[in-house]
C-alpha positions in Angstrom: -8.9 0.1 -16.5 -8.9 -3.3 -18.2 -12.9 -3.6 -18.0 -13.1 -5.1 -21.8 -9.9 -7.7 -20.7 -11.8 -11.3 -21.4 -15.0 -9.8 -22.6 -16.9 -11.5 -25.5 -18.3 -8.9 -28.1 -20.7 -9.3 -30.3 -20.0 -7.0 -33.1 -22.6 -6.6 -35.7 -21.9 -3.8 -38.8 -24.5 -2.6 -40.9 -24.1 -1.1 -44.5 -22.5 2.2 -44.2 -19.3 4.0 -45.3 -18.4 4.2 -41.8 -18.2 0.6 -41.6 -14.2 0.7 -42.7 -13.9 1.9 -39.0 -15.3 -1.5 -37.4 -11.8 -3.1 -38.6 -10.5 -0.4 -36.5 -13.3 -1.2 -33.9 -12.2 -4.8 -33.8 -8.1 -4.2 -33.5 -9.1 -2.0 -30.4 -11.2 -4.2 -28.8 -8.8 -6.9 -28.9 -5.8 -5.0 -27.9 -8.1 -4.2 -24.5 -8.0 -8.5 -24.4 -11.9 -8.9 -25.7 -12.6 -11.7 -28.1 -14.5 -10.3 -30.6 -16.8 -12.3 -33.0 -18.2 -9.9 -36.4 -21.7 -10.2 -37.3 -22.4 -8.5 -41.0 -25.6 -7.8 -42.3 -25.8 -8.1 -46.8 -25.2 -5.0 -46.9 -22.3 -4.2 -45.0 -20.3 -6.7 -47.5 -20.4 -3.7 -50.2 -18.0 -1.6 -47.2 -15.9 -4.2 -46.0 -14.6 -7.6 -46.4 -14.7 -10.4 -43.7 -11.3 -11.7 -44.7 -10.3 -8.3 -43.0 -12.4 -8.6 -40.1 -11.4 -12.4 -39.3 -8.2 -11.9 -39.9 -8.1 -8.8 -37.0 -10.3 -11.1 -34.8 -9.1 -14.4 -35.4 -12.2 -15.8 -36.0 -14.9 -16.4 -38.9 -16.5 -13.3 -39.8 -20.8 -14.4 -40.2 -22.8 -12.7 -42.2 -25.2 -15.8 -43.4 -28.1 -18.1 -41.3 -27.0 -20.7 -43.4 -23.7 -21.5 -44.2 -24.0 -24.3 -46.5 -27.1 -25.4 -47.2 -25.9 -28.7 -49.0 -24.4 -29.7 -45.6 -27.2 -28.2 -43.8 -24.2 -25.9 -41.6 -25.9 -23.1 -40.3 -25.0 -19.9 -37.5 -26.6 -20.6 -34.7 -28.2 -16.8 -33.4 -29.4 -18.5 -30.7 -26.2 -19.9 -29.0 -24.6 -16.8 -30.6 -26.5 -14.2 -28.7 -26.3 -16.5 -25.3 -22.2 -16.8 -25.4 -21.9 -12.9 -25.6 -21.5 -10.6 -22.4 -22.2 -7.9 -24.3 -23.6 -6.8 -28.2 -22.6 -4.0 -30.1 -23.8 -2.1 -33.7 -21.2 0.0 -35.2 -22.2 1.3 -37.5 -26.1 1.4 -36.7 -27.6 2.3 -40.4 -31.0 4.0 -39.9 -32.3 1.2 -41.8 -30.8 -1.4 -38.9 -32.2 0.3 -36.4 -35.6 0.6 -37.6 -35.9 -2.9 -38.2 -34.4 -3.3 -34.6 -37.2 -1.1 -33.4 -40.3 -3.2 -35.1 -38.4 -6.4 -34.0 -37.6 -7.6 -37.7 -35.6 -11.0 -38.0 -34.4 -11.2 -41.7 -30.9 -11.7 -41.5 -27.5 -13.3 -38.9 -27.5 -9.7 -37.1 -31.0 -9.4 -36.5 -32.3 -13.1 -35.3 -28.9 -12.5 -33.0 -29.9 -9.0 -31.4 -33.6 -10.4 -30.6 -32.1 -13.5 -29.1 -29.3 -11.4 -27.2 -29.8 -11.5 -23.3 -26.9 -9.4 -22.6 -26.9 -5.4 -22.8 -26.7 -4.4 -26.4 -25.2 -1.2 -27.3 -25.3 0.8 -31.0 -23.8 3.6 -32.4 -25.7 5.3 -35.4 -23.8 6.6 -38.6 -26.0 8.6 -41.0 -25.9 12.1 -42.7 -27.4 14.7 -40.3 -30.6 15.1 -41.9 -31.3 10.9 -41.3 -30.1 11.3 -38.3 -32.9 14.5 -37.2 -35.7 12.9 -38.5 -38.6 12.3 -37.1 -38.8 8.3 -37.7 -34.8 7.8 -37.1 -35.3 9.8 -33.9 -38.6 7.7 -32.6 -36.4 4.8 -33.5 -33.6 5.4 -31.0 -36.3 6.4 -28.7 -38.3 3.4 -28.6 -34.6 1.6 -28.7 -33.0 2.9 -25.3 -37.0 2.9 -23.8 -36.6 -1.2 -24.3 -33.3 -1.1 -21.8 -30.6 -0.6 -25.4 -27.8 1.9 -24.7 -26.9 4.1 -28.0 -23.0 5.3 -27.9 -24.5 8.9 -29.4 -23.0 10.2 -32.7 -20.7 13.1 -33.0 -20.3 16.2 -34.7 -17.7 16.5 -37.5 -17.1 16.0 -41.3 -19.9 13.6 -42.9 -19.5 11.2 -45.9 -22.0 13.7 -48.2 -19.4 16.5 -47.4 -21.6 18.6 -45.2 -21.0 18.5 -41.7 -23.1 18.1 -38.5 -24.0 15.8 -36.0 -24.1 11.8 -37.5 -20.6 10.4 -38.0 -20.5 7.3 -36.3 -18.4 7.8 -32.8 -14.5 7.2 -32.9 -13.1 3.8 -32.2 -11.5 4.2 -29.0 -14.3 6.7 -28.3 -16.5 3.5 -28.4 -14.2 1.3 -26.7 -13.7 4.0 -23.7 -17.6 4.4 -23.2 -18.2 0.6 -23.3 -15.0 0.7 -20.5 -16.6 3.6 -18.8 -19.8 1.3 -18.4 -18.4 -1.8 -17.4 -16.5 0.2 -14.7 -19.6 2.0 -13.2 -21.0 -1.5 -12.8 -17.9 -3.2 -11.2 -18.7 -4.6 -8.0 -15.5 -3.7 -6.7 -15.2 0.1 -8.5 -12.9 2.0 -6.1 -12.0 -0.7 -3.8 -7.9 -1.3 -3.2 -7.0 -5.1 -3.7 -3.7 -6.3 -2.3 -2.6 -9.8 -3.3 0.7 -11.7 -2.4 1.6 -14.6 -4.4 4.0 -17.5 -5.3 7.0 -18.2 -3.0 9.9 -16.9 -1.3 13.7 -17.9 -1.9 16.1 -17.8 1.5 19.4 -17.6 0.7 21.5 -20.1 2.1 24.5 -18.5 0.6 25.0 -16.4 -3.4 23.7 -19.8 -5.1 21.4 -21.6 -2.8 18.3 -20.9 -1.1 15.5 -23.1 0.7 12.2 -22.6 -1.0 8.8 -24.6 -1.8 7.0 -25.3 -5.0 4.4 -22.4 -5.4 3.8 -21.4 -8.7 2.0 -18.3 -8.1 -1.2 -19.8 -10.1 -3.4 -19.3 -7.5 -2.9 -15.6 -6.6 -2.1 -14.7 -10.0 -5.7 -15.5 -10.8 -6.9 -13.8 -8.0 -5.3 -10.5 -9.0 -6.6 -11.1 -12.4 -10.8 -11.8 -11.6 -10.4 -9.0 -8.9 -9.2 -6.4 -11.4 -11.9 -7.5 -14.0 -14.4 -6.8 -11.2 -12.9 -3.0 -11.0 -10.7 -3.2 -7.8 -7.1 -1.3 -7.7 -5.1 -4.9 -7.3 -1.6 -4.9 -6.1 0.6 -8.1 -6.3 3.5 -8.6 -4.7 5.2 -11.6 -6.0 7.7 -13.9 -5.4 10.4 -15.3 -8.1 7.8 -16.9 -10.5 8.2 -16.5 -13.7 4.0 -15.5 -14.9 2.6 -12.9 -17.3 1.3 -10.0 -15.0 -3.0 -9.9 -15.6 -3.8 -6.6 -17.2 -4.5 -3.8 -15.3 -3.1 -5.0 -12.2 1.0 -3.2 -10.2 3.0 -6.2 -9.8 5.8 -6.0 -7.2 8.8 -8.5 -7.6 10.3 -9.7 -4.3 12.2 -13.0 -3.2 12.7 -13.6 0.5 10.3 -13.8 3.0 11.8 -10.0 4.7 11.1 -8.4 1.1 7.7 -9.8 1.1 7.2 -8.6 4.7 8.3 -4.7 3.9 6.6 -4.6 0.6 3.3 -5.9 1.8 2.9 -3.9 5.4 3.0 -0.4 3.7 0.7 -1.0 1.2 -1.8 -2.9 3.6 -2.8 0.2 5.2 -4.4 1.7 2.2 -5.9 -1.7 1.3 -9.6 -2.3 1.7 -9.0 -6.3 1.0 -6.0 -7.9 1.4 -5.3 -11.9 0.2 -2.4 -13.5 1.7 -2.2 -16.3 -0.8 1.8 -16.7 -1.2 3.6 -19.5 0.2 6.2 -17.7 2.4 9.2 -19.5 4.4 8.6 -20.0 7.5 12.8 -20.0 8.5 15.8 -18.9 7.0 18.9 -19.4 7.5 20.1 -17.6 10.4 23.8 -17.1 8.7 24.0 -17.3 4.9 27.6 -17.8 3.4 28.8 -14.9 1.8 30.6 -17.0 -0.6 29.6 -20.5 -2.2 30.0 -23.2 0.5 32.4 -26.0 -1.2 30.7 -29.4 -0.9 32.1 -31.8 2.3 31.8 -35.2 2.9 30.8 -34.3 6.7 27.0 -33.8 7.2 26.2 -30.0 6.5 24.5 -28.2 9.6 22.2 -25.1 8.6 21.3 -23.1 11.7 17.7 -21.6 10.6 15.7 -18.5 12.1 11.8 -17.8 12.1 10.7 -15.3 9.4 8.7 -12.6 10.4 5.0 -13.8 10.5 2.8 -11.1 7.6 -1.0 -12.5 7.4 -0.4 -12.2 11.8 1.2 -8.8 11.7 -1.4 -7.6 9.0 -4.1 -9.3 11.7 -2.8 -7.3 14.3 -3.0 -3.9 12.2 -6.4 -4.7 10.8 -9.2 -1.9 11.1 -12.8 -1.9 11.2 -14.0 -2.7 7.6 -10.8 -4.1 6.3 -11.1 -7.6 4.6 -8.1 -9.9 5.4 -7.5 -13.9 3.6 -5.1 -15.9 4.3 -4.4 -18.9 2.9 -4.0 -22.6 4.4 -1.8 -25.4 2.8 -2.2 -28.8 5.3 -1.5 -31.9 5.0 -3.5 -33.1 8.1 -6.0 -32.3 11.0 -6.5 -29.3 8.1 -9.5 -28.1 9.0 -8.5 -27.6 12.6 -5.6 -26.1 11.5 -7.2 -23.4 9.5 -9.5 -22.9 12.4 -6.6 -22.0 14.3 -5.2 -19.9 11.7 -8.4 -17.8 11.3 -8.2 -16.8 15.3 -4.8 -16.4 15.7 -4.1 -14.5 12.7 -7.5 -12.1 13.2 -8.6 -13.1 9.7 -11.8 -12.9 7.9 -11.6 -16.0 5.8 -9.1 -18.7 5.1 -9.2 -20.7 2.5 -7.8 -24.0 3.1 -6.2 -26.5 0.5 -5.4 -30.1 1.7 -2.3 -31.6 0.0 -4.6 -34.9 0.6 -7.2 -33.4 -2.5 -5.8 -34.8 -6.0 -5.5 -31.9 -8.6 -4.9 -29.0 -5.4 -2.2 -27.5 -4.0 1.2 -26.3 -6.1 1.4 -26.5 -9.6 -1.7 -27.5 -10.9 -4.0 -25.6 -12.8 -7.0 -26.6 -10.7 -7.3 -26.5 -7.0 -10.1 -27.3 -4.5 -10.5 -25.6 -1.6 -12.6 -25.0 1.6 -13.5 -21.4 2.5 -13.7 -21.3 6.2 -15.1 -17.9 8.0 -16.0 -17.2 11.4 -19.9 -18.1 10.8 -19.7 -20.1 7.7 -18.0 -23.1 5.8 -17.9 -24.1 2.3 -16.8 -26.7 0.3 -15.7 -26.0 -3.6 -15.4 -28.8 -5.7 -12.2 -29.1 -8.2 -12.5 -26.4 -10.5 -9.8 -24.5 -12.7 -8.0 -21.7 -10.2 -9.8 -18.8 -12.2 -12.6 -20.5 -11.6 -12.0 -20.6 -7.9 -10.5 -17.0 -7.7 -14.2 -16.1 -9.0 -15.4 -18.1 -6.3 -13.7 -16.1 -3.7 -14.5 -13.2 -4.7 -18.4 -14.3 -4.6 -17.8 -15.0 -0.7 -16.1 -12.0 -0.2 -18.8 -9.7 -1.7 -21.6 -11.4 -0.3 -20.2 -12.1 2.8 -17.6 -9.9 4.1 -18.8 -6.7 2.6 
């Protein structure tokens, strides 16, 4: 599902036995690609060390306000609890959360849980008879009444040797419901992405082939924000060599024909489709079957038109389908886009000009120009993540 993949967690562990299972918390969290910053309170330093914990998330485990009070350092709860997308307690020690629940600030946890503008999540770990009382009960209450979300205990073998309902939740029983949460919120939960991407190589005989400089950065971003925000993403790419995002079925093609008869199958069961590779637009009309030997006469290469996809795909489009397609120029660009958007029976193209410094192939920024039927916007240089986000913005508020 991938809904944890780039997520910053706030993990805060209170004193409890159960807290050997938040190294186990951590490791889980970043194999699902979260970054993961521990929060102990005093008391959790009895049940596990923060060597163990920074080690597993690669980053300081905090457990003091100050730091070093010589150097005045000190852990700021404030930009702590504002960096995080989400906050979780694991364990949640009865004590914790009644402190939680009369809004207490005496220690790094607490000050970061009441400065915490993003949804906070705990799981309790008690024996079963702290866990049914009265007061511990009223806590959790009051706790989910104020908008927190409690990852419920389970049943099973306790610490004291009896057994009943109070062992903190399992690890990836955690991890799944925090998934599970993220996924019922995704704006694009059910939706099928498909994505094309990087270039296409046309042979001009075994060792040769006419291509372009695409690197793929572009739509491999795309696939990778439209999977975060829930959607089924396809990518069908061309020879680049990129790490496939998480979460997302990557197709490997090379000429402009394999792009063609991968992409028009799949396009039917797509709800949004972006066209962002950079496909030929001719081939040769012959390729050698053998090396061609080098000649001291002028070499002639007969060349063919490729099969046009983002026009094909226009002229299959249904009612409530979402089609992109892309637009390198190099001049009259925005005219040329406009064209492109009729022609092709697209919903949006969005236009790069080879004119913009830091745009177009191989960089790691781009700036664009999202140009619909109705509307027309202007995105400064930003990093292509950063414009993939963007896109999907558009699309979501304006296309569907």
């Amino acid at each position: 599902m991938g809904m944890l993949e780039g997520k910053r967690i706030l993990l805060g562990i209170c004193g409890s036995i159960a807290a050997y299972k938040s190294a186990f918390i951590v490791r889980e969290f970043i194999k699902k690609g979260a970054e993961v910053q521990v929060i102990l309170t005093p008391s959790a330093l009895r049940f596990v060390t923060p060597l163990t914990l920074a080690t597993l998330s690669k980053r300081p485990a905090l457990s003091e306000l100050v730091a070093d009070e010589e150097r005045g350092v000190w852990n700021n709860h404030v930009d702590l609890g504002n960096g995080a997308d989400l906050m979780l307690i694991a364990p949640a020690s009865a004590h914790t959360l009644a402190k939680m629940a009369r809004g207490e600030a005496d220690n790094l946890l607490l000050t970061t849980y009441l400065s915490a503008p993003c949804p906070v999540f705990f799981a309790p770990a008690m024996d079963l008879d702290m866990h049914a009382h009265p007061a511990n009960t009223e806590n959790i209450e009051l706790l989910e009444k104020r908008g927190n979300i409690q990852i419920p205990a389970e049943s099973g073998e306790l610490a004291s040797g009896l057994s009943g309902t109070g062992r903190m939740a399992e690890p990836e029983h955690i991890a799944g419901f925090l998934e599970n949460y993220f996924a019922e919120k995704a704006p694009l939960r059910g939706k099928r992405v498909l994505i094309t991407a990087g270039p296409t190589y046309e042979a001009i005989d075994p060792v040769r082939f006419i291509g372009n400089h695409s690197s793929g950065k572009m739509g491999f971003a795309l696939a990778a924000v439209f999977a975060k925000a829930g959607a089924e993403v396809t990518l069908i790419a061309g020879p680049v060599s990129r790490d496939t995002p998480r979460g997302v079925e990557r197709i490997n093609v090379t000429s402009a024909a394999e792009m063609f008869d991968a992409t028009l199958p799949r396009f039917e069961k797509a709800d949004i489709a972006l066209l962002s590779a950079a496909v030929a637009d001719y081939r040769p009309s012959a390729p050698a079957e053998t090396k061609m030997k080098k000649k001291d006469a002028v070499l002639q290469i007969d060349l063919e038109p490729t099969k046009d996809i983002l026009k094909t795909l226009g002229g299959m489009k249904r009612d409530g389908q979402v089609l992109v397609g892309f637009a390198l120029e190099t001049e009259n660009a925005e005219a040329n886009a406009r064209g492109k958007l009729e022609a092709k029976n697209c919903d949006l193209i969005v236009l790069n000009s080879l004119q913009d410094e830091g745009a177009g192939f191989g960089h790691d920024t781009n700036k664009v120009t999202l140009i619909g039927h109705n509307k027309k916007m202007v995105l400064g240089l930003k990093s292509k993540e950063e414009t993939a986000g963007d896109i999907l913005d558009h699309i979501l508020t304006e296309l569907l």
